[in-house]
C-alpha positions in Angstrom: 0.0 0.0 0.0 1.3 3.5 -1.2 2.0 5.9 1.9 -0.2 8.9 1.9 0.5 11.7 0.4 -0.1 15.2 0.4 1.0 18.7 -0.8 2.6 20.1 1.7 4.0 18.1 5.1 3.7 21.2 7.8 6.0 19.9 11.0 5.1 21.9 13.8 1.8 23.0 14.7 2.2 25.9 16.8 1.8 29.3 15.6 3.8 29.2 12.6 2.7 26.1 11.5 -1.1 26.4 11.9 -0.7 29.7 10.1 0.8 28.0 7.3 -1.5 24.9 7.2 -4.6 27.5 7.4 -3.1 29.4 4.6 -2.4 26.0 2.7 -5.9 24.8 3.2 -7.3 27.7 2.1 -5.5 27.5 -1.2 -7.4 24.1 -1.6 -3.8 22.1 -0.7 -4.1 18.6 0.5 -2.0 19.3 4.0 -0.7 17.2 6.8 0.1 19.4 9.7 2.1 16.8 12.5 2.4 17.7 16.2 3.8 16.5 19.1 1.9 18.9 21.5 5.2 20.3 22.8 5.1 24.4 22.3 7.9 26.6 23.3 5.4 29.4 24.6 3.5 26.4 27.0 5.0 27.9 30.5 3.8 31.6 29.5 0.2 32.1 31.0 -0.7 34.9 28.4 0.5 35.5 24.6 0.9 39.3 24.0 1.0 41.7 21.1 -1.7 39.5 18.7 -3.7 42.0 16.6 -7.7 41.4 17.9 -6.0 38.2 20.3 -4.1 40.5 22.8 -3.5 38.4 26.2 -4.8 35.1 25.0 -3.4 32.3 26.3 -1.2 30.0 24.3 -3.0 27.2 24.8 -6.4 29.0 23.6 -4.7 30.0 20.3 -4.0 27.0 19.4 -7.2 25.6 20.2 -8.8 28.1 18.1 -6.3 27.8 15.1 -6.3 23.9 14.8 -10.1 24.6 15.1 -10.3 26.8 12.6 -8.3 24.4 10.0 -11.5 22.6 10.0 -13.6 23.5 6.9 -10.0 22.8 4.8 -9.0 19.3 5.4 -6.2 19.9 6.7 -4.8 16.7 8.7 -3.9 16.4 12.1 -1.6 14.1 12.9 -0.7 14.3 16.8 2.6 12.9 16.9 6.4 13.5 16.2 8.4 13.3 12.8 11.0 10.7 13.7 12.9 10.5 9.8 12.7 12.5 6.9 14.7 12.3 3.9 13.9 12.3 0.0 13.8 15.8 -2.6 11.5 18.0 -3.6 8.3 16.5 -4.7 9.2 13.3 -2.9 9.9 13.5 0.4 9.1 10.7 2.8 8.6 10.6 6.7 8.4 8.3 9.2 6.1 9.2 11.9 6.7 7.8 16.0 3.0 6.9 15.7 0.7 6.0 12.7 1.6 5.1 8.9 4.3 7.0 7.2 3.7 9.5 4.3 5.3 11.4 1.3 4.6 15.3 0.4 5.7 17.4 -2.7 7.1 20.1 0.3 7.8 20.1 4.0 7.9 22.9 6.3 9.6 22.7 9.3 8.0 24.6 12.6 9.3 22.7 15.5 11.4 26.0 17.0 13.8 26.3 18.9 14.4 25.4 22.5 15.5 27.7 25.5 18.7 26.1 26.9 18.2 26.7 30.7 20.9 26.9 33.6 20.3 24.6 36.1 19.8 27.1 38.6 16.9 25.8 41.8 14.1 27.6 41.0 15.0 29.0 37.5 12.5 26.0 35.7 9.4 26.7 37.7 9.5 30.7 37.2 10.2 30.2 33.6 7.6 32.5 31.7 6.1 33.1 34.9 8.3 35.7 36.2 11.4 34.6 34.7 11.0 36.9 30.8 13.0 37.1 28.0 11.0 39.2 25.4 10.0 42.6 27.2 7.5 43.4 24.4 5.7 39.9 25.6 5.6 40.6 29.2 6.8 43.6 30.0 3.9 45.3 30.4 2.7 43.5 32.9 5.7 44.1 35.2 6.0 48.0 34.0 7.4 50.2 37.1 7.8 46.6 39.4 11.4 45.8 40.3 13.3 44.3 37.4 16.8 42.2 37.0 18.1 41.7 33.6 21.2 39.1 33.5 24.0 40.1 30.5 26.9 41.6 30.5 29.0 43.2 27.7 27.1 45.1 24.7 24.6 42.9 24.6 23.6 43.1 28.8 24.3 47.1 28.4 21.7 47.5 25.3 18.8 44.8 27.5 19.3 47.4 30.4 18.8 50.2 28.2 15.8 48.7 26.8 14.0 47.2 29.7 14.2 50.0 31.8 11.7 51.5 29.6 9.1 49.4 31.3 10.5 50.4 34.6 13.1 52.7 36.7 13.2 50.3 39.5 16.6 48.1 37.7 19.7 46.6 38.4 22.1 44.9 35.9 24.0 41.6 37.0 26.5 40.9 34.7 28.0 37.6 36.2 31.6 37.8 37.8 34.0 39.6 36.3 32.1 42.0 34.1 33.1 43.1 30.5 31.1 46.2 30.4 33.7 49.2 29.6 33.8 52.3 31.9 31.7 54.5 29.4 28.7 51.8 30.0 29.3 51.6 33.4 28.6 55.2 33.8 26.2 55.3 31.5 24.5 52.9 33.6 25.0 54.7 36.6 23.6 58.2 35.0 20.8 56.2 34.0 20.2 54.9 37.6 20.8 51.2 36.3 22.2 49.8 39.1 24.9 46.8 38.4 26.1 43.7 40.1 29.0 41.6 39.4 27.6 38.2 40.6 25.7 35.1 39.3 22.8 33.9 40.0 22.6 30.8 42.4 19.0 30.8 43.2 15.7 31.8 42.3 14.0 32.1 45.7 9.8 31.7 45.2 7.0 32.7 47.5 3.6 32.4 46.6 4.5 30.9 43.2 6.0 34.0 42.2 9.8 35.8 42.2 10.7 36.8 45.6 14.3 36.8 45.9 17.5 36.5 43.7 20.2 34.9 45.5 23.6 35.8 44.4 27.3 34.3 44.3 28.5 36.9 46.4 25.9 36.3 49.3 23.8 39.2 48.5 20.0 38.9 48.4 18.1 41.3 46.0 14.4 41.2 46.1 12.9 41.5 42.6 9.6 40.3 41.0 11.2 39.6 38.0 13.7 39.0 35.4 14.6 39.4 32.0 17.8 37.3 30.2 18.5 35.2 27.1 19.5 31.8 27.8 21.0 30.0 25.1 18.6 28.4 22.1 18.9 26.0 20.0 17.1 24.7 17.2 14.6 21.6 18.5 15.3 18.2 16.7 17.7 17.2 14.2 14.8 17.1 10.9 16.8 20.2 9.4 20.1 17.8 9.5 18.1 15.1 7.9 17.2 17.1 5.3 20.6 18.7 5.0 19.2 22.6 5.7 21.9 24.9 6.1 22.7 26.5 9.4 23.7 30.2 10.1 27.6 30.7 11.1 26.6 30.2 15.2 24.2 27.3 14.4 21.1 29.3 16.1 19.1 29.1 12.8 18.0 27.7 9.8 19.2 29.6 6.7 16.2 30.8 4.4 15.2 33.3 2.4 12.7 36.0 3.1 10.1 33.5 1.9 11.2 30.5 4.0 12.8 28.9 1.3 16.3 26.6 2.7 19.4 26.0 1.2 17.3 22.2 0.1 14.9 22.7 -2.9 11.3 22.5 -1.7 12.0 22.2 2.3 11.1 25.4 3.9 11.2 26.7 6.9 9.6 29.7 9.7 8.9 30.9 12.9 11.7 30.7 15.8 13.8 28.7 13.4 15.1 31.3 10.5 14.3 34.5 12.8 16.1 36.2 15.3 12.8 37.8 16.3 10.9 35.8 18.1 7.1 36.5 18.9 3.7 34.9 17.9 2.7 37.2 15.6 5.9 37.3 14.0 6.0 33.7 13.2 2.4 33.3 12.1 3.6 36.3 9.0 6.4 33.6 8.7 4.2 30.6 8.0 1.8 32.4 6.1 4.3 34.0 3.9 6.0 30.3 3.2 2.9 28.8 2.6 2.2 31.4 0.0 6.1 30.3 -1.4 4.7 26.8 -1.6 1.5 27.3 -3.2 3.1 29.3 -6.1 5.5 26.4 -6.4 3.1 23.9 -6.8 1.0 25.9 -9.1 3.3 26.6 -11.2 4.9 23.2 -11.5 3.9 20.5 -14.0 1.0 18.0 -13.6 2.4 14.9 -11.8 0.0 11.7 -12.9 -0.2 8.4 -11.0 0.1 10.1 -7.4 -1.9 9.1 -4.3 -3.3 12.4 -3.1 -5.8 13.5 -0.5 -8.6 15.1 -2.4 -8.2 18.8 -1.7 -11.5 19.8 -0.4 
């Protein structure tokens, strides 16, 4: 028996991925959108900065958007791409659960994963308290007492930025900080308080931040924090497929329409961006989805091929 096969294999169904399959289905494409129910945004009680969805919670948009791919036959297959392999028009994958299947494209949504220290506490305050995009959350700790963790350029421009939400800041850079004197007195004519220490603990009461306990015995009550662990990309489908990587391995390369260094894999959301929000990488699926539709229209008829009747 011939595997199915469909248009486009979406793998990833948070929001770049159900924006691409809704776009897909909507352009009468047989789709297979595969899931393993793991987000990156599942800690964060509230998703932020969603034209008409504005403090929804993750949970709730996804809900609404596999609900919504409905009407297009679009397949949902709840499990996890285990191998993929084959070129464009003919890729196959092998699924953890279920039969495997073939697709003319694949786009890969699986993200990218936030690399935590394991610090005590760190994990359970983790888009709780524990922030790492300001526009997200920041709001909703404006003028509260802040930490942001970095050092060098990149902790001096955070500083600069978060303390936008609030004047209540300190800086700590980790031991032995490699901020220059003219950003150290920057800092200190801004009020930005800094800290040469590390982090040892993130002390909770009530659920929430209470207490950041640092390397140099110091104790500095904040509610809560902003820093940028260390990401990387989620699964190893993109070296299956032979994708090329950016210089620091962070990302999948791609064009501005999602398109990889492999003929007819594409890619969006968390993965090719540097920019990471929802709404950002919905416009990312949508916009590769477009890509893939305009492929596909444009290609020759292929006879002889087991496809899902487009609805």
């Amino acid at each position: 028996m011939n595997p199915l096969h469909v248009d486009v294999a979406v793998i990833g169904g948070s929001n770049a991925g159900l924006s691409a399959a809704l776009t897909l289905g909507r352009a009468r494409r047989s789709v297979a959108l595969i899931d393993d129910g793991t987000p990156r945004n599942a800690p964060a009680g509230h998703a932020h900065n969603i034209y008409t969805r504005d403090g929804t919670p993750p949970d709730e948009l996804r809900r609404i958007g596999r609900e919504q791919l409905e009407p297009y036959g679009v397949r949902l297959l709840n499990t996890r791409v285990t191998k993929a392999g084959g070129s464009k028009g003919v890729f196959q994958l092998a699924l953890a659960a279920g039969e495997p299947l073939s697709a003319e494209r694949v786009l890969l949504a699986t993200g990218v994963s936030d690399d935590l220290p394991n610090i005590p506490g760190l994990r359970e305050l983790w888009g709780k308290s524990v922030f790492t995009c300001p526009y997200c959350h920041g709001w909703e700790v404006r003028d509260a007492p802040l930490a942001v963790l970095g050092d060098g350029d990149t902790g001096y421009g955070y500083a600069r930025m978060i303390q936008n939400w609030s004047r209540d800041l300190v800086l700590i850079t980790g031991e032995n900080t490699t901020l220059t004197d003219d950003q150290l007195n920057d800092l200190e004519a801004r009020s930005i308080g800094v800290v040469e220490a590390e982090v040892t603990e993130y002390e909770r009461r009530g659920g929430e931040l209470s207490t950041l306990h640092l390397s140099n015995s110091q104790r500095v009550a904040r509610q809560a924090v902003f820093m940028r662990p260390p990401m990387s990309l989620r699964g190893d489908l993109h070296e299956q497929l032979g994708c090329a990587l950016s210089d620091d391995g962070s990302r999948i390369v791609a064009d501005e329409m999602g398109q990889t260094s492999v003929p007819g894999v594409y890619a969006a959301g968390d993965m090719v961006s540097p920019m990471h929000a929802v709404i950002m990488a919905a416009a990312s699926g949508a916009k590769a989805a477009g890509m893939m539709n305009h492929e596909l229209v444009m290609q020759a008829p292929r006879p002889n091929v087991q496809a899902v009747a487009a609805p």
